[in-house]
C-alpha positions in Angstrom: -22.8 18.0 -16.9 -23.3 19.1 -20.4 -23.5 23.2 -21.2 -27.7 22.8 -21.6 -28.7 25.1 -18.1 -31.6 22.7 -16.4 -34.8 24.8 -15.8 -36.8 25.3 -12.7 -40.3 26.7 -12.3 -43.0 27.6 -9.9 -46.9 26.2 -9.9 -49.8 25.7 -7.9 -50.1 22.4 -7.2 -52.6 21.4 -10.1 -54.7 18.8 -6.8 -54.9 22.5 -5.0 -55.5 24.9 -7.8 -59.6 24.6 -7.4 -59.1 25.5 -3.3 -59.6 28.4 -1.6 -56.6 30.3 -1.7 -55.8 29.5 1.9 -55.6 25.9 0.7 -53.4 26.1 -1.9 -50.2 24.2 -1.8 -47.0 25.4 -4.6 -44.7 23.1 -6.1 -41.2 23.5 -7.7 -40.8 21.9 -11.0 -37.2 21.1 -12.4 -35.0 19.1 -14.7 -32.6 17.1 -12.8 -29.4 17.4 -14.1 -28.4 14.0 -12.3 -31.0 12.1 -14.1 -30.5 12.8 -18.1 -32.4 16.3 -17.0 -35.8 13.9 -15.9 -38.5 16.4 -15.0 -39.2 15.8 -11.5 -41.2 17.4 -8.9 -41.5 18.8 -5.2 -44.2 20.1 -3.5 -46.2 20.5 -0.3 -44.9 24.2 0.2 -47.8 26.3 1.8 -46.1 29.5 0.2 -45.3 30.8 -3.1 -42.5 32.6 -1.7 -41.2 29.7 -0.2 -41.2 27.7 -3.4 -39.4 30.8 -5.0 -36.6 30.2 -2.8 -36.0 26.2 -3.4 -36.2 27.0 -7.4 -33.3 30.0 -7.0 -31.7 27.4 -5.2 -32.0 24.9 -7.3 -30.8 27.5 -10.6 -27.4 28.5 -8.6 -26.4 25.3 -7.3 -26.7 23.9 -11.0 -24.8 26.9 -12.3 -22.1 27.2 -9.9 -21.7 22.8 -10.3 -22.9 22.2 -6.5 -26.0 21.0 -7.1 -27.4 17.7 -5.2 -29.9 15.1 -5.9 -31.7 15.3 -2.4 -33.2 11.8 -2.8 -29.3 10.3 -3.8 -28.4 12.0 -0.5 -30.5 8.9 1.3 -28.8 6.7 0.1 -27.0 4.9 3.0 -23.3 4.6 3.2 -23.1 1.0 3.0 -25.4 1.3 -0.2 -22.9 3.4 -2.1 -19.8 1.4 -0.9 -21.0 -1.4 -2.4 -21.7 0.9 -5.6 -18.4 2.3 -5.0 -16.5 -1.0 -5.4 -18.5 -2.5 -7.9 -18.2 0.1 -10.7 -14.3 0.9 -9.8 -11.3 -0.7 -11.5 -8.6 -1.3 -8.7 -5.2 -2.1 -10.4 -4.5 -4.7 -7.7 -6.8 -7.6 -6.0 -5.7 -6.3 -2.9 -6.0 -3.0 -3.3 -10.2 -3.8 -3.3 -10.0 -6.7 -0.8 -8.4 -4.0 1.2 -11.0 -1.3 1.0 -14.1 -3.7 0.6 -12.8 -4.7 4.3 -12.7 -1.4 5.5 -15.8 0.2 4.2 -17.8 -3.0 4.5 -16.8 -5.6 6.4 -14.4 -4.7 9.5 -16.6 -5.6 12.4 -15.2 -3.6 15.2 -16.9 -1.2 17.2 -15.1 2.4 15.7 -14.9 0.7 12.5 -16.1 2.6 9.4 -19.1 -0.2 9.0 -21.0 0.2 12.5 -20.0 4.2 12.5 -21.3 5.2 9.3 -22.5 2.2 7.6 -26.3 2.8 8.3 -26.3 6.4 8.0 -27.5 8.3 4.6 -24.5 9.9 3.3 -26.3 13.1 3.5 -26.1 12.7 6.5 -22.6 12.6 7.7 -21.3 15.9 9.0 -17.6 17.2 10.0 -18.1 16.9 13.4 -19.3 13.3 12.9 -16.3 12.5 11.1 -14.1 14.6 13.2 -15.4 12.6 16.7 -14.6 9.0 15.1 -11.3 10.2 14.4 -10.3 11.1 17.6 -12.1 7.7 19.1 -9.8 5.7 16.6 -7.1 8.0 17.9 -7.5 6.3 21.3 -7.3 2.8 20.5 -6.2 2.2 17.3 -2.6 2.5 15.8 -1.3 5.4 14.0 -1.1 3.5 10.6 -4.9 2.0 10.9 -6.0 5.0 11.7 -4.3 6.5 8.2 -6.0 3.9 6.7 -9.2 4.3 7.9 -10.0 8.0 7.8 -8.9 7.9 3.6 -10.7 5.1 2.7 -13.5 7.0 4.3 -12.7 9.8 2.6 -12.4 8.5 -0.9 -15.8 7.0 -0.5 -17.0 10.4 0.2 -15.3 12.3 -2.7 -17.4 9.3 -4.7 -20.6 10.7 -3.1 -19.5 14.3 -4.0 -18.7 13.1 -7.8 -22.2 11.7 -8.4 -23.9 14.1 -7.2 -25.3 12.7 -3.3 -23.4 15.5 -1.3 -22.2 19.1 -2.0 -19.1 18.5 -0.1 -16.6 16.1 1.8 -17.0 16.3 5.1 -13.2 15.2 5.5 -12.1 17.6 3.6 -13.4 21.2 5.3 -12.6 22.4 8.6 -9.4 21.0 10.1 -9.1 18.4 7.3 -8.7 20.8 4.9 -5.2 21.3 5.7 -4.6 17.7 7.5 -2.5 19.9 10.1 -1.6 17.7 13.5 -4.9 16.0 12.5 -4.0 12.5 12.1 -1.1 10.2 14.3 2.2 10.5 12.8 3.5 7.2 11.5 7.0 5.9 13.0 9.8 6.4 10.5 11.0 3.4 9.2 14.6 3.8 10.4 12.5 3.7 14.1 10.3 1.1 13.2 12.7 -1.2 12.4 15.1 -0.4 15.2 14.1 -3.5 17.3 15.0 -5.3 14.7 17.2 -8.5 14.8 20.4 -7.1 12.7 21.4 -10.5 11.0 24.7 -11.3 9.4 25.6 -13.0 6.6 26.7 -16.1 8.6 23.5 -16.5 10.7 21.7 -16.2 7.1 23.7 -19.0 5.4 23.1 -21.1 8.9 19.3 -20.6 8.8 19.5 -21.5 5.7 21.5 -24.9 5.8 18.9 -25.4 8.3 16.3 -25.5 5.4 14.8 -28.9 3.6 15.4 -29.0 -0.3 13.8 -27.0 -2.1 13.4 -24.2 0.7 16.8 -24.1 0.9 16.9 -22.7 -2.9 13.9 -20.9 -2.2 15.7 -18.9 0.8 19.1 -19.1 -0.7 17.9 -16.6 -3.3 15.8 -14.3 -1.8 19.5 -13.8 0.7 21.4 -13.3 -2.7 18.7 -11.3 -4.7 16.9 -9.5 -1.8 13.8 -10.5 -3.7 10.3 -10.0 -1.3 8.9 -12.9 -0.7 5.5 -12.1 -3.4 8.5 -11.5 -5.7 9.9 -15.0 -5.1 6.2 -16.8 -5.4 5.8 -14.7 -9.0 8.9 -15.8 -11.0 8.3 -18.6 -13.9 10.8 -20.8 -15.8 10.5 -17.9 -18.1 12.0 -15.2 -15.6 15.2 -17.1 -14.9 18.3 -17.2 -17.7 21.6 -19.3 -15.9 23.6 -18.8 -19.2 24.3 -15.1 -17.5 23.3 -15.9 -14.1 20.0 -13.1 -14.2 16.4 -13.1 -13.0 13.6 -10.6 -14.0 11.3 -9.6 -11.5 8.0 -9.0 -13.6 5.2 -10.1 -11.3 3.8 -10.8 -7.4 1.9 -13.3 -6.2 -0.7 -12.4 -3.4 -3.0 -13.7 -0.9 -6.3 -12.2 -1.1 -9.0 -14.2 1.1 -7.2 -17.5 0.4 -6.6 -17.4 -2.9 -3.4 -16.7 -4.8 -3.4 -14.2 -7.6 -0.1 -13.7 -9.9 -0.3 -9.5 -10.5 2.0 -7.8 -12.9 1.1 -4.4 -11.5 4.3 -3.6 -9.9 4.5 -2.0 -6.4 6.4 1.0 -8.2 8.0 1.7 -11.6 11.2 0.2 -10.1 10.0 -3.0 -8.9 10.4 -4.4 -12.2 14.1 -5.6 -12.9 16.9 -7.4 -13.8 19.0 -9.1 -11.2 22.5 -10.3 -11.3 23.3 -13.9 -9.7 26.1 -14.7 -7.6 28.3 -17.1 -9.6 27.5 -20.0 -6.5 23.9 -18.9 -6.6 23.4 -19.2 -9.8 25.5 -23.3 -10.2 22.5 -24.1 -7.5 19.8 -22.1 -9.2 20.8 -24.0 -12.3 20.3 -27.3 -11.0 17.4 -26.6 -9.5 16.0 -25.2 -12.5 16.8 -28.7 -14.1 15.4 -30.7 -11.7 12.5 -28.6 -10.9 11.5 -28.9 -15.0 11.7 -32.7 -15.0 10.1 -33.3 -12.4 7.0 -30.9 -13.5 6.9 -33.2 -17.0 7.1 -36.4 -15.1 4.0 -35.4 -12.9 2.3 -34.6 -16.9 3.2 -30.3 -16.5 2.6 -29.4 -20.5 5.6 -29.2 -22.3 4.4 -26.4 -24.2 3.8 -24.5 -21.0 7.1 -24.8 -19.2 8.1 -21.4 -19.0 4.7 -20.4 -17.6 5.9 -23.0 -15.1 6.6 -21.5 -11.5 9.7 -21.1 -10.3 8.6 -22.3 -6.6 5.2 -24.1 -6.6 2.6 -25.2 -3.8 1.4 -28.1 -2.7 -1.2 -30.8 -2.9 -4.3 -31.1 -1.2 -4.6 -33.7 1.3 -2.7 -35.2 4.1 1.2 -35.9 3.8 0.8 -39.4 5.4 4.7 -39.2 6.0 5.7 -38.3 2.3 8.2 -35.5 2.3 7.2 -32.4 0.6 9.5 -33.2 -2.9 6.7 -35.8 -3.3 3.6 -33.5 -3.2 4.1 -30.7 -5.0 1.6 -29.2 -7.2 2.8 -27.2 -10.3 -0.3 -26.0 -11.2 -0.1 -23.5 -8.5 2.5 -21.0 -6.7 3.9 -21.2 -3.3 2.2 -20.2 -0.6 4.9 -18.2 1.4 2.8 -18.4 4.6 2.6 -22.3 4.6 6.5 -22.3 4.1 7.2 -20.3 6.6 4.9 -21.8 9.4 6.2 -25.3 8.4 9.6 -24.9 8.3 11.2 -21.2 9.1 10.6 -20.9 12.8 12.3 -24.6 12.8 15.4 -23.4 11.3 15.8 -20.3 12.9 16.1 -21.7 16.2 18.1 -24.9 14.8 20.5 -21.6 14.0 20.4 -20.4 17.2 18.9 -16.8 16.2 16.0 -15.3 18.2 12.7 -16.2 17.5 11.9 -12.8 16.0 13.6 -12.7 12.7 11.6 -12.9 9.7 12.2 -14.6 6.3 12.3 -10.6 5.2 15.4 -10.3 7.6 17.5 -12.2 4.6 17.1 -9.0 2.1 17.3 -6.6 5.0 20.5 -8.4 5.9 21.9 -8.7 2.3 21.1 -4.6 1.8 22.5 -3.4 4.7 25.5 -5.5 4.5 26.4 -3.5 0.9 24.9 -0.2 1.7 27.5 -0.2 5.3 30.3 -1.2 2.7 29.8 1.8 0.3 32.7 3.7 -0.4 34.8 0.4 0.4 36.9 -1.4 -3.0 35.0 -3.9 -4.9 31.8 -2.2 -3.7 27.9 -2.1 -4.9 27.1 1.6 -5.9 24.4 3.5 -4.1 22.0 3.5 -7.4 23.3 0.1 -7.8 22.1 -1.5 -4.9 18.7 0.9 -5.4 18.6 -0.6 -8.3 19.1 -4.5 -7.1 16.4 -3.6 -4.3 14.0 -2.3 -6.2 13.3 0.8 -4.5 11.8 3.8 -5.8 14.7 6.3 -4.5 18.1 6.2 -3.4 16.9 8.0 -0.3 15.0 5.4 0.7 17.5 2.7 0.1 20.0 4.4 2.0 17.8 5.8 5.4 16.4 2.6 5.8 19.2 -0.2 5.5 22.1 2.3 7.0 23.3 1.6 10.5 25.9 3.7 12.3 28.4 2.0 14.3 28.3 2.8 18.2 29.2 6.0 18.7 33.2 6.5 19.2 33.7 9.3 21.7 37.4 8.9 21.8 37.5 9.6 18.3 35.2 11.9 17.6 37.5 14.3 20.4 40.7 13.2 18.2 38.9 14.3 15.7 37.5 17.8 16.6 41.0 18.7 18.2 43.2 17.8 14.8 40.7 20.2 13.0 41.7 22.8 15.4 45.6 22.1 15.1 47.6 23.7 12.0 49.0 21.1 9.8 52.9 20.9 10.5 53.5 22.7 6.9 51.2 25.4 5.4 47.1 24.6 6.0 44.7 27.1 7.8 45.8 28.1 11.6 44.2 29.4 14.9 41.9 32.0 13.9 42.7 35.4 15.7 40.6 38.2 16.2 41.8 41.2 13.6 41.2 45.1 15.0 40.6 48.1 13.1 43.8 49.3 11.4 46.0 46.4 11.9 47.2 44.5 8.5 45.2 42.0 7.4 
């Protein structure tokens, strides 16, 4: 709002002004601030004094910042959702797939839609907001009910910033310090505890399992713990064999169906550099060979090849029996959930693993084995394998893909007993208890 003050003013109501005083009605002219300061007016009040009142109102709340558009506040919630995502830039296409679904199109019962979709945003109080909570609470898990509650309340702070409410009504109350209010989330060292742990060998086995090119395609995400939107986001362009490095620079995602190539990274770290094991990159480097001629043979520009992806879909239609090789379509990226439908449960249990490791379980498995070998000759450093991971801190690298060996009572005794036990020349002794007056 610009320094001009808007101005408010009391009249009789010019259809009342011939009336018998008794029949008089007041009305409270203004200049809404909201509206490029358009003179608008309310009236009906049967008082002066009463009109008085709404125009002092009306002056604080301008002055102090608070003031509201009482019409905007009708606006319903799913009105100024929709306004909401329209007029907002999100950095990522899943970022507003993700938050059109919640505050629009999530058909459950407690879901933001059929709780507040109907309502005016006016009307939506604390305790409203505090009772859906509570009901997520009870049937929901912690993280969708995380998810939920803040994309309600960033569509909220939107009313607040143009002007429909006065305040947040998830932010006052309990939510103004968050205190025991939501579900804690599992840590991820919990979270992942039921985990398969899977070693190199099982890796390599799955692997072998694999039809050409998924073997490639599986072989590096095990050597360069790449994600699996990293993997589907690398072109010609991002891969150099003369030094054995890739760049990560990009993700591809799946956002209702269709894949989109983003360049936002996750974090600052997720774009990288990342060194090749020497047999990764000899099989890399064929594949990269063969993988260009056979994109110019199917009439892939040659000007275009090193927009060319790295993995690639594909084609519509049935495979009447052809194998994959013979139907690929380098126009487009591969689609990591058709992969791993098709042909990673298959090789998994042609390995012999459980049915409950994931594709994901190949970088977990490559970062664990390093981080449980720090310290050790010939060894990754921590920031190194940060680095290689692309994770935003070496905390996070090192909580998550740690694992402690089963505790060793036996030694831990040895242990506690040596440290009590002078060394057999000079070191610290028993410590004895020293009285008053006795040498030191």
């Amino acid at each position: 709002m610009s320094g001009r003050q808007p101005r408010a003013w009391v009249r009789v109501s010019h259809r009342t002004k011939n009336l018998h005083p008794s029949k008089k009605r007041w009305e409270v002219a203004y200049e809404d601030p909201t509206q490029n300061y358009k003179r608008r007016t309310k009236g009906g009040f049967t008082t002066k004094g009463v009109a008085d009142k709404l125009a002092d109102d009306f002056r604080d709340s301008t002055r102090n910042g608070t003031y509201v558009d009482p019409e905007r506040g009708r606006h319903t919630f799913a009105t100024v959702a929709e306004e909401y995502l329209d007029t907002t830039h999100f950095p990522k296409a899943r970022t507003a797939d993700g938050y059109r679904r919640l505050l629009l199109m999530n058909t459950a019962p407690t879901a933001i839609p059929a709780t507040f979709g109907p309502l005016a945003v006016g009307e939506i109080s604390y305790e409203s907001v505090w009772g859906w909570v509570n009901a997520l609470k009870a049937s929901k898990s912690p993280t969708t009910v995380r998810n939920n509650f803040y994309a309600l309340r960033t569509l909220l702070d939107y009313a607040v910033d143009t002007r429909r409410i006065s305040e947040n009504p998830a932010r006052v109350g309990r939510f103004r310090t968050m205190r025991g209010v939501l579900p804690p989330v599992r840590k991820v060292s919990d979270a992942q505890s039921g985990y398969y742990p899977l070693s190199t060998d099982e890796a390599f086995t799955i692997i072998s399992n694999l039809p050409y090119p998924y073997d490639v395609y599986a072989l590096l995400a095990a050597d360069t713990w790449c994600r699996p939107e990293e993997l589907a986001g690398l072109w010609l362009q991002d891969v150099d064999t003369e030094p054995g490095v890739i760049g990560i620079n990009a993700v591809v995602v799946d956002v209702n169906g269709h894949l989109i190539r983003e360049t936002d990274p996750k974090t600052v770290k997720s774009i990288r550099e990342i060194d090749l094991a020497p047999d990764t990159n000899t099989k890399l480097a064929a594949y990269v060979k063969a993988h260009s001629a056979r994109a110019l043979a199917a009439g892939y520009p040659a000007n275009k090849l090193h927009e060319l992806p790295l993995f690639v879909g594909l084609k519509e239609g049935r495979a009447y029996g052809r194998p994959d090789i013979e139907r690929l379509d380098f126009t487009k990226p591969i689609r990591h959930s058709n992969f791993y439908n098709k042909y990673w449960r298959a090789a998994t249990r042609a390995a012999g693993v459980p049915d409950s490791v994931r594709f994901y379980d190949l970088r977990h498995a490559g970062i664990s084995l390093h981080v449980n070998r720090l310290g050790k000759d010939d060894a990754l450093s921590l920031p190194e394998i940060q680095e290689r991971a692309g994770h935003a801190s070496k905390v996070m690298t090192f909580d998550r893909y740690s694992h402690a060996p089963k505790r060793d009572t036996d030694r831990i005794r040895r242990a506690l007993s040596a440290a009590r036990t002078p060394a057999s020349t000079g070191g610290v002794g028993h410590l004895r208890v020293v009285k008053d007056g006795e040498a030191g």
